[in-house]
C-alpha positions as CSV (number, residue, x, y, z in Angstrom):
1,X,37.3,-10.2,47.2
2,X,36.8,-6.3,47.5
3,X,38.4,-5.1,50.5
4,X,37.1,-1.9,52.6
5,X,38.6,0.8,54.4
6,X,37.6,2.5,57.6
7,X,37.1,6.2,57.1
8,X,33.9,6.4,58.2
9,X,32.5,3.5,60.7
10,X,32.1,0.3,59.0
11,X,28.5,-1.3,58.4
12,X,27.0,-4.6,59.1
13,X,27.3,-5.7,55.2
14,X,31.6,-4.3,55.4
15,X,32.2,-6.0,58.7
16,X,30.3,-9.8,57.1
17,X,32.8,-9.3,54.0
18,X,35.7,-9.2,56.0
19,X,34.7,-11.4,58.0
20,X,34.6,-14.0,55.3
21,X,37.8,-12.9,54.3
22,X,37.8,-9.8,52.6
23,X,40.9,-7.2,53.3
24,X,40.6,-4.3,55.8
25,X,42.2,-0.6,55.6
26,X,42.5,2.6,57.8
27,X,42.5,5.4,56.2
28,X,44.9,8.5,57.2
29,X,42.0,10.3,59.2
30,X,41.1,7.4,61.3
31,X,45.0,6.9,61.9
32,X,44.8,10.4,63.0
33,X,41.9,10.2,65.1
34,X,43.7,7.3,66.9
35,X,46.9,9.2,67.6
36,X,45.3,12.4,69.0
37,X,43.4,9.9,71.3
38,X,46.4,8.2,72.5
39,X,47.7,11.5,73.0
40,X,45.5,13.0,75.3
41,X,45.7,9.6,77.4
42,X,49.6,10.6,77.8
43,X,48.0,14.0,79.1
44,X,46.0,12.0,81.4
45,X,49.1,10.1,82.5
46,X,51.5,12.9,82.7
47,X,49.5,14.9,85.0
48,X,48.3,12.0,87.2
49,X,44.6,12.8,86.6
50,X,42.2,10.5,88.4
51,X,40.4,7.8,85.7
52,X,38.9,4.6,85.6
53,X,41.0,1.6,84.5
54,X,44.4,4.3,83.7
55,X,44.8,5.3,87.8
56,X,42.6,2.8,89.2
57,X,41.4,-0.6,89.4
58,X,39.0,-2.2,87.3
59,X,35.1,-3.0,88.3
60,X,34.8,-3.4,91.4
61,X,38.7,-2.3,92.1
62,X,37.7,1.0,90.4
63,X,38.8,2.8,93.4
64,X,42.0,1.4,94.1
65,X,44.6,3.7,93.0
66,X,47.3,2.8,90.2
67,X,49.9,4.9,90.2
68,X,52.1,5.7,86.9
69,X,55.2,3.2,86.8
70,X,52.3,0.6,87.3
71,X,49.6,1.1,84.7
72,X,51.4,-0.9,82.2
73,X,51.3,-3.8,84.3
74,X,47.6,-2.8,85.3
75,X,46.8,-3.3,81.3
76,X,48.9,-6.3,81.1
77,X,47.3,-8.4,83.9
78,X,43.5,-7.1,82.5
79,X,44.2,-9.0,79.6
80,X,45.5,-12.8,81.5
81,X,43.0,-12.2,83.8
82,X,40.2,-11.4,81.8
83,X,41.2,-14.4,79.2
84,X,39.3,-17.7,80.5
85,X,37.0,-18.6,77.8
86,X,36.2,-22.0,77.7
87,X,35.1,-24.6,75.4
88,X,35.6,-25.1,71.7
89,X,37.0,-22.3,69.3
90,X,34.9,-20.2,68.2
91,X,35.1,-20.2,63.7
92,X,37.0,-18.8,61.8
93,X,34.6,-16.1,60.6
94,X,33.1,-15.0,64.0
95,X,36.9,-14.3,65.2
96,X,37.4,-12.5,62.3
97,X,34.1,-10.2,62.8
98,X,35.3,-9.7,65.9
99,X,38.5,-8.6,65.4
100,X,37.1,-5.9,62.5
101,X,34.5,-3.9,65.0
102,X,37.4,-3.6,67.5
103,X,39.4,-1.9,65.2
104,X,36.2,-0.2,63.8
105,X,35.5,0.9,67.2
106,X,39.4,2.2,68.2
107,X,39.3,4.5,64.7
108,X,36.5,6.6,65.9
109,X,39.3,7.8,68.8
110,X,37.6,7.7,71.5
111,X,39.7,4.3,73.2
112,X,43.3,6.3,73.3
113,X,45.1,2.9,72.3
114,X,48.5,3.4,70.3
115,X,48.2,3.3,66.3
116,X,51.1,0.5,66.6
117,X,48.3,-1.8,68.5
118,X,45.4,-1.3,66.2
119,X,48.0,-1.8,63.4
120,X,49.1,-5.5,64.5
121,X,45.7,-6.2,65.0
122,X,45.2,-5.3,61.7
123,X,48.1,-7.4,60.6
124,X,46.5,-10.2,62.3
125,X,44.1,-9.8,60.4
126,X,44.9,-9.2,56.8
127,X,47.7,-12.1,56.6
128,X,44.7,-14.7,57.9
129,X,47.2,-15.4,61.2
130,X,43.5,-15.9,63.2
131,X,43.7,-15.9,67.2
132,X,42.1,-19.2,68.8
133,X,39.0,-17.7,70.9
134,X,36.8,-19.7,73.3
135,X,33.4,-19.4,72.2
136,X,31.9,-19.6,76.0
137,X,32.1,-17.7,79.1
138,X,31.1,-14.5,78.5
139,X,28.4,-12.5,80.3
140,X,28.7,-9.6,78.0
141,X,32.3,-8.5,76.5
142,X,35.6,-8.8,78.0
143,X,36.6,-12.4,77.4
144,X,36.5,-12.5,73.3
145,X,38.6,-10.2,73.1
146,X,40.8,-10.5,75.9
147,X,42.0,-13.8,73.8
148,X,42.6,-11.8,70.7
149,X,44.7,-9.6,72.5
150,X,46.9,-11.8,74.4
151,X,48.4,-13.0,70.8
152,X,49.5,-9.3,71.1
153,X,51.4,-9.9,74.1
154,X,53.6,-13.0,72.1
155,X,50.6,-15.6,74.4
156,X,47.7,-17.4,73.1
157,X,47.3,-19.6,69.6
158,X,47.2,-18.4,66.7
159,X,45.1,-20.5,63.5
160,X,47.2,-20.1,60.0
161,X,45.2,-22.8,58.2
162,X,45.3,-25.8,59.2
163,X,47.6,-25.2,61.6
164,X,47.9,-24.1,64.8
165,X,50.9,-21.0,66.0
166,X,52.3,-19.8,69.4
167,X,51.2,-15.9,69.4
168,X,55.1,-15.3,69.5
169,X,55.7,-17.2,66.4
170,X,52.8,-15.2,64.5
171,X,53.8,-11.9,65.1
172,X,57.8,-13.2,64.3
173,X,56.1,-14.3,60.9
174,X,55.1,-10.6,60.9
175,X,58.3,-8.8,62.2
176,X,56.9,-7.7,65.7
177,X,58.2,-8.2,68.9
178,X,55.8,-8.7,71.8
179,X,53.9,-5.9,72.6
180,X,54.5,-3.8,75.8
181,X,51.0,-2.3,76.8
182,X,50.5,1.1,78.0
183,X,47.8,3.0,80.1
184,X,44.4,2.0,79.2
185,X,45.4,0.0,76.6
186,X,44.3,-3.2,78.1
187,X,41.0,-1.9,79.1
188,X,40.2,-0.5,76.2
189,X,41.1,-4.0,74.1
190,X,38.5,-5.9,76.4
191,X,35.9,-3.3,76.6
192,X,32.7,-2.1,74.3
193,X,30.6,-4.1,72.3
194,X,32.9,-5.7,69.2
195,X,32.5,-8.9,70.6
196,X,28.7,-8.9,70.6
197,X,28.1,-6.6,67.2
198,X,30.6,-8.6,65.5
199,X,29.1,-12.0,66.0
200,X,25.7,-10.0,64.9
201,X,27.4,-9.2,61.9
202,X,27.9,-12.4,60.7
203,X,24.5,-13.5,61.6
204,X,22.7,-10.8,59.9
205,X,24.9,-12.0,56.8
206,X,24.1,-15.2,56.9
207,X,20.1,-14.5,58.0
208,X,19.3,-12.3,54.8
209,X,20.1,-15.1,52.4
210,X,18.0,-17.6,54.3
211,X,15.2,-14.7,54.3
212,X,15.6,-15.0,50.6
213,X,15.5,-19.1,50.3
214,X,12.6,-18.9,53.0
215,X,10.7,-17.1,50.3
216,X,11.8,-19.5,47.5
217,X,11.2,-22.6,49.4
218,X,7.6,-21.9,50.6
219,X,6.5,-20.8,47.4
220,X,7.6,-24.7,46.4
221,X,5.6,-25.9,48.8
222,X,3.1,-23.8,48.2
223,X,2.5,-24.8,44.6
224,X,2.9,-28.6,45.4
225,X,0.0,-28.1,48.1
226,X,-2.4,-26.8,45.4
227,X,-3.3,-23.7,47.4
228,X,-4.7,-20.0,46.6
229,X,-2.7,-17.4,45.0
230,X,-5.0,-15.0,45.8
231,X,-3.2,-15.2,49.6
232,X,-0.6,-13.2,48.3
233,X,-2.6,-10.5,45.8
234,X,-1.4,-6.8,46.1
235,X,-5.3,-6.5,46.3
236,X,-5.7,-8.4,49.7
237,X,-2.4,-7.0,51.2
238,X,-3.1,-3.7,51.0
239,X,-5.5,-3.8,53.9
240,X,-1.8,-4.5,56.2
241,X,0.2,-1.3,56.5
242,X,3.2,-3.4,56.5
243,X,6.8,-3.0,53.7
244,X,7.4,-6.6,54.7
245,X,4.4,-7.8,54.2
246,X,3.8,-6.2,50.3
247,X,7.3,-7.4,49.4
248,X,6.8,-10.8,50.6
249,X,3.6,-10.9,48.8
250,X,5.1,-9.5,45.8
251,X,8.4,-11.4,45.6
252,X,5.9,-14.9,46.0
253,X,4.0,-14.0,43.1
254,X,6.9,-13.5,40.7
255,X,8.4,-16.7,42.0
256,X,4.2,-18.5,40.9
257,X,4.1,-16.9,38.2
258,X,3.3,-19.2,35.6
259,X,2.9,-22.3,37.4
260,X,0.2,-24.8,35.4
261,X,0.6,-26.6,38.8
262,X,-1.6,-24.1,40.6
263,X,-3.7,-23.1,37.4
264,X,-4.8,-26.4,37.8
265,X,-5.8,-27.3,41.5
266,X,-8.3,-27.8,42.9
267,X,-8.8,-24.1,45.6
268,X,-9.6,-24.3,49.1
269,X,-11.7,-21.8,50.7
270,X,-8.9,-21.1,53.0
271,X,-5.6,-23.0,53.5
272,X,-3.3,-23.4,56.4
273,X,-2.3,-20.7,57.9
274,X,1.5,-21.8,57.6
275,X,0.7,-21.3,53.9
276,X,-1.6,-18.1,53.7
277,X,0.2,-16.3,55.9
278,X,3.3,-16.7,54.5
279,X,3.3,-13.2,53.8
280,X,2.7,-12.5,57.3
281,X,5.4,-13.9,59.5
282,X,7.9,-13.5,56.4
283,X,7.0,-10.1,55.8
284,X,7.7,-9.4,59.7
285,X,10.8,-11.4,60.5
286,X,11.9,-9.3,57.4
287,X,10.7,-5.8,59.2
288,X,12.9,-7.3,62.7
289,X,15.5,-8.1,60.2
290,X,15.7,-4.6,59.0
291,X,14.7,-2.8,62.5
292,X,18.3,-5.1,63.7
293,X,20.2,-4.1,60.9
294,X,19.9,-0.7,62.3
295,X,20.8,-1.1,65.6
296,X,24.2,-2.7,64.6
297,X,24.7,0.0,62.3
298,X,24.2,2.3,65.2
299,X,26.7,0.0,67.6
300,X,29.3,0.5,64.5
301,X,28.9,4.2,64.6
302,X,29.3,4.6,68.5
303,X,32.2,4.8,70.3
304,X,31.8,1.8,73.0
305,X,34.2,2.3,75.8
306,X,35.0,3.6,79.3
307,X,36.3,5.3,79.9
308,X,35.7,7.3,76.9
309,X,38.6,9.4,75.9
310,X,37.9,13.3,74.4
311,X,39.5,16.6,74.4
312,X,42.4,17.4,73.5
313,X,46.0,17.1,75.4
314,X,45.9,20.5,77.1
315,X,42.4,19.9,78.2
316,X,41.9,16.3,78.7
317,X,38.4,14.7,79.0
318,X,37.4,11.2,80.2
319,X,33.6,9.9,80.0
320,X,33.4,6.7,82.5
321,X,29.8,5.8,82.2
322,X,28.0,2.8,80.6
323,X,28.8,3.1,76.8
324,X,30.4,-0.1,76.5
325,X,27.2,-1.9,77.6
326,X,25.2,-3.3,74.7
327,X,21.5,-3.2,76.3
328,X,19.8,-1.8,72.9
329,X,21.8,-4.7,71.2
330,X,21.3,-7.0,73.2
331,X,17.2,-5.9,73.0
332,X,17.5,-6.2,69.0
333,X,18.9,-9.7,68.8
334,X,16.1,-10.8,71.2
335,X,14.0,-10.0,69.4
336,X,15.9,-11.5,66.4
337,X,16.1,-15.1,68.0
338,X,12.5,-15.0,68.4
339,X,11.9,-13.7,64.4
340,X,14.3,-16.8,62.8
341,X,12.2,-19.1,66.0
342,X,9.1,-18.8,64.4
343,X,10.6,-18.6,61.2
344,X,11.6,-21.9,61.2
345,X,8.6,-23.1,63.5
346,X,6.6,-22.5,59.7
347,X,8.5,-24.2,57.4
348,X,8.7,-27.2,59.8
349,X,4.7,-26.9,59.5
350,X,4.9,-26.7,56.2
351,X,6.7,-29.8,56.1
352,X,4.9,-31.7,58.1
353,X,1.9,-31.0,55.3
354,X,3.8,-32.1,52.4
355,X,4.7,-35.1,54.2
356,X,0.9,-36.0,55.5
357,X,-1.5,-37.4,53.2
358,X,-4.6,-36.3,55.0
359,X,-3.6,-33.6,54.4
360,X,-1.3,-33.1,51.4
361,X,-2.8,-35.3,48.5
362,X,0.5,-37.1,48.3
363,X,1.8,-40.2,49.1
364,X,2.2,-41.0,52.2
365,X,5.9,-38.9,53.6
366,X,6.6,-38.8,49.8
367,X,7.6,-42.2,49.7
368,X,7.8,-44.5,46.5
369,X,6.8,-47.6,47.6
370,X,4.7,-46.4,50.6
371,X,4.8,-49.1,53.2
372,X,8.6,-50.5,52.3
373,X,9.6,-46.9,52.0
374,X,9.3,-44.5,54.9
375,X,10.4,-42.0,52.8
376,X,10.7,-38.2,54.4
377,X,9.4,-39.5,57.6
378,X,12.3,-38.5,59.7
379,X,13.0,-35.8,57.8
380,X,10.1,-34.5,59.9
381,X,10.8,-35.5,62.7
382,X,14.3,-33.7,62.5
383,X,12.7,-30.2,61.6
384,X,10.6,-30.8,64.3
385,X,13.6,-31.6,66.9
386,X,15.5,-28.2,65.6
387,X,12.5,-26.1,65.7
388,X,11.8,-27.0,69.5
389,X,15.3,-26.3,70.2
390,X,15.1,-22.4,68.7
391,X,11.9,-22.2,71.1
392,X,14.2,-22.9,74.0
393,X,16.8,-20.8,72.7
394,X,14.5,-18.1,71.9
395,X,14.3,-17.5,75.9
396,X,15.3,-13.8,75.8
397,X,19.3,-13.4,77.1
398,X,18.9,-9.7,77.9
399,X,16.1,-10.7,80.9
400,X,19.0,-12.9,82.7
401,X,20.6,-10.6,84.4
402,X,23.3,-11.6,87.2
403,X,25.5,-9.8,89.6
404,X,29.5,-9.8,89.4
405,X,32.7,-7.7,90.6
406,X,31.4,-7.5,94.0
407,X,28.4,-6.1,93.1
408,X,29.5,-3.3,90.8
409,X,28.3,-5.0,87.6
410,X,24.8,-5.8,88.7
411,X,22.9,-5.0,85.4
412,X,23.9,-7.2,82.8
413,X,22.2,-7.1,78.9
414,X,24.1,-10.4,77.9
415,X,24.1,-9.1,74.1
416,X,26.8,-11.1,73.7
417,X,25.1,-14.0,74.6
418,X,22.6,-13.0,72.6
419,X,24.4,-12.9,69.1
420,X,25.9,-16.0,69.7
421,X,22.3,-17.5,70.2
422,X,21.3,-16.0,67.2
423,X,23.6,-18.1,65.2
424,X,22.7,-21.0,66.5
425,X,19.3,-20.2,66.5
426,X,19.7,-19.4,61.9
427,X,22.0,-22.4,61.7
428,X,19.0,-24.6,62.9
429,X,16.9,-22.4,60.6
430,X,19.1,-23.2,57.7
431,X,18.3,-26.7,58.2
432,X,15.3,-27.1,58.6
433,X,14.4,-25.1,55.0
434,X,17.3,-27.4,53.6
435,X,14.7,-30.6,54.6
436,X,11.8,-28.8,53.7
437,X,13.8,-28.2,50.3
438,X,14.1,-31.6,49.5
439,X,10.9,-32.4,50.2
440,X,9.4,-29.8,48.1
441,X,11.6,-31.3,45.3
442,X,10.2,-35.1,45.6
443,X,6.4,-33.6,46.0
444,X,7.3,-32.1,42.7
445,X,8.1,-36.2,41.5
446,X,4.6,-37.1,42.3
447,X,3.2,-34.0,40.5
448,X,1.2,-34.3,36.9
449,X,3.6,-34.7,33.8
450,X,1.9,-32.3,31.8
451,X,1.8,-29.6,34.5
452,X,4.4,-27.1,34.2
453,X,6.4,-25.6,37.7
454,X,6.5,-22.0,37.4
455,X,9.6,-21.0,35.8
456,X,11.4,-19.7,39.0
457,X,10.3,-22.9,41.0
458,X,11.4,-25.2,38.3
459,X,14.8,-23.4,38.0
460,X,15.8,-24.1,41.9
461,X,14.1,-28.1,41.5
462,X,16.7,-28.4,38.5
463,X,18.9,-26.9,40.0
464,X,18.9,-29.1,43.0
465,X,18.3,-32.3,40.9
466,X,21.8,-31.9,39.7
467,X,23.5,-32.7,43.2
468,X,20.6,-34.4,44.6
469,X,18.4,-37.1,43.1
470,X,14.9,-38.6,43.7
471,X,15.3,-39.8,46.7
472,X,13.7,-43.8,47.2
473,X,15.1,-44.9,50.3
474,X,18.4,-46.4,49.1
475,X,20.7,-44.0,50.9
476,X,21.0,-41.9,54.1
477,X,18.8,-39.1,53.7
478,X,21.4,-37.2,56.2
479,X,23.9,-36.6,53.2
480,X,21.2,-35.7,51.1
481,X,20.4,-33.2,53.7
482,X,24.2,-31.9,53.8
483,X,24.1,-31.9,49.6
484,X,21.2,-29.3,49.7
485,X,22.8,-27.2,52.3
486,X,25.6,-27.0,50.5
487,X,23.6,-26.1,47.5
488,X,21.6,-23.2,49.1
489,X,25.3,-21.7,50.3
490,X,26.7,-21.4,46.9
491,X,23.3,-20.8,44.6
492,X,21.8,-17.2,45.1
493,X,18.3,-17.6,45.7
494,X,16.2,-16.3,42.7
């Protein structure tokens, strides 16, 4: 797997392949950039200058005074304190993303940690030694990380595999000794936005090859249903200022072209609109896709701290304001978890059409032996269960709000939240195109012989016919269901 190297920030598509497992480098300027940060802290610390979490407290402690002999203990009880996830681990991949746009973020040199820090963390990294991370519990940052970091300090578990390491036996298996924070250090672990742009990393990743299969799977349906091409003519797109739209439009008559299926239907004056406005929502959730893309891009490029470090050691500048609070982020993924929502919302419709026969021309829930058979009945039923969950989870995070640290932290974006909804919110999407997958396959089964599919459609049915057969109620459609997921993670969608 190619490996990347910070130089300049990372992007969304670098931080999703390391995630997954791909190696991660600093190159000598961002090494440099860290050590003149970590410098001017010592300037900071030398001359006793008054800044947020290096002198004082944190949050709502921010003006209780630390003075120099104990600002290594001040970073060293940030991170026990501020480590109290809860619940189950969050995957190996997420950690991983996690761990990558905190290092991203400490190679801009703004954060004034020591190189030897962001280099364990690397280490960490690189050797697949993974820190065990409660997924819940966080209002916005802090506590991801704050788990991460305590495997610096020799604490915490550590995942190698299958099993499961002390933090002090994975950094032995690295030859490091337990680390010894300094000033700011312990702040500047917890704080900024890794937590939440990581996670959206791995989202985004996984979201654009389900925008692809969305594409592929409705244009299955699409031909099975015997509906009108003309829905997605350049001709009757144009009239949409839209780049979603005429790509979707586009990419869905490629994947018809040539289908004898459609030649030969019978046209409607107008379908459904789950079917002729496929170009519609897909063409938009594809424009938020994009406008997101951005806006992690941008969290990559930002320094997301505070305090901010700057200057230079004879003229030492710290910036305590609000750049390690995600709103814009946490805005962007809203609006996200609303896109996939919907989404999702149309390929359960679409579904629920193929299954119908008042509607569909098919037997009844594409069953063999209707009556005996209850064929993709269920299957339905479970698209439909999924898509009312994303409705709930759609509820925008960033409107919650909340007031901690004695009121000091009263305005709260909850972007981490957020990106954690998000992937819930496309792994529910991913199953419910997976059922309408398989469905589109057996309506194929009750198609005319001597029809051809279009070549692109007939390509995916063949290739899903090899790990998943005609289905006639003689197994559990569930492991049918886990066969074609499995199928749309390792096939690229045409």
């Amino acid at each position: 797997m190619t490996g990347h190297r910070i130089d300049d920030p990372l992007t969304w598509p670098a931080v999703a392949s390391v995630a997954a497992g791909a190696p991660l480098s600093l190159a000598d300027a961002a090494l440099a950039r860290i050590e003149r940060a970590r410098e001017v802290v010592a300037a900071i610390v030398a001359r006793g200058l008054r800044v947020y979490g290096v002198s004082t407290g944190v949050g709502a402690l921010s003006e209780v005074l630390v003075d120099g002999a104990r600002q290594s203990e001040l970073s060293h009880n940030i991170i026990m304190s501020h480590a109290c996830g809860v619940g189950p681990a969050l995957p190996l991949a997420e950690t991983r993303a996690i761990m990558v746009c905190a290092i991203n973020n400490f190679a801009h040199g703004g954060s004034g940690v020591r190189p030897v820090t962001v280099r364990m963390l690397l280490d960490l990294l690189n050797t697949g030694l993974i820190p065990v991370v409660p997924r819940g519990g966080s209002i916005g940052y802090l506590i991801h990380m704050a788990h991460i970091s305590l495997v610096l300090l020799g604490s915490g578990e550590v995942r190698d595999g299958a099993a499961v390491l002390t933090g002090e036996q994975a950094l032995r298996r690295l030859g490091y000794a337990p680390l010894t924070l300094e000033a700011k250090e312990g702040l500047s672990l917890v704080n900024g936005t890794p937590c939440a742009t990581g996670l959206a990393c791995v989202a985004l990743g996984r979201l654009q090859r389900l925008l692809d299969w969305a594409d592929v799977i409705a244009a299955m349906t699409f031909e099975n249903l015997g509906t009108r091409p003309a829905a997605f003519a350049q001709e009757a797109l144009q009239f949409r200022v839209s780049s979603g739209i005429a790509a979707t439009g586009a990419r869905l008559q490629r994947l018809l072209e040539g289908s004898e299926i459609l030649a030969g239907a019978h046209a409607n004056t107008q379908d459904a609109m789950s079917l002729r406005a496929i170009p519609q929502v897909h063409g938009g959730v594809r424009e938020c896709f994009d406008a997101a893309c951005g806006v992690v891009n941008r969290e990559l490029e930002s320094v997301t701290d505070n305090p901010i470090i700057s200057g230079t050691p004879a003229e030492p500048l710290a910036y305590s304001q609000a750049h390690a609070i995600g709103a814009a982020l946490a805005l962007a993924l809203d609006a996200l978890a609303i896109a996939i929502a919907k989404l999702a919302a149309m390929s359960e419709r679409r579904i629920d059409r193929l299954v119908n026969p008042l509607v569909s021309g098919l037997p009844a829930f594409l069953a063999r032996n209707v009556g005996v058979s209850s064929g993709f009945m269920i299957a339905q039923y479970t698209a439909l269960s999924l898509a009312s969950e994303n409705r709930r989870l759609a509820s925008p995070s960033s409107l919650d709000g909340g007031v901690s640290s004695a009121l000091q932290e009263d305005e709260i974006p909850h972007a981490t939240t957020g990106a954690l909804r998000v992937l819930e919110i496309t792994d529910n999407l991913e199953t419910i195109l997976a059922i309408e997958l398989l469905a589109a396959a057996q309506a194929y089964e009750f198609q005319d012989a001597g029809e051809r599919r279009a070549t692109a459609t007939d390509a995916v049915y063949r290739g899903l016919r090899r790990v998943v057969s005609v289905y006639a109620d003689d197994r559990p459609l569930s492991k049918d269901l886990t066969a074609a997921i499995g199928f749309m993670r390792r096939t690229t969608p045409i």
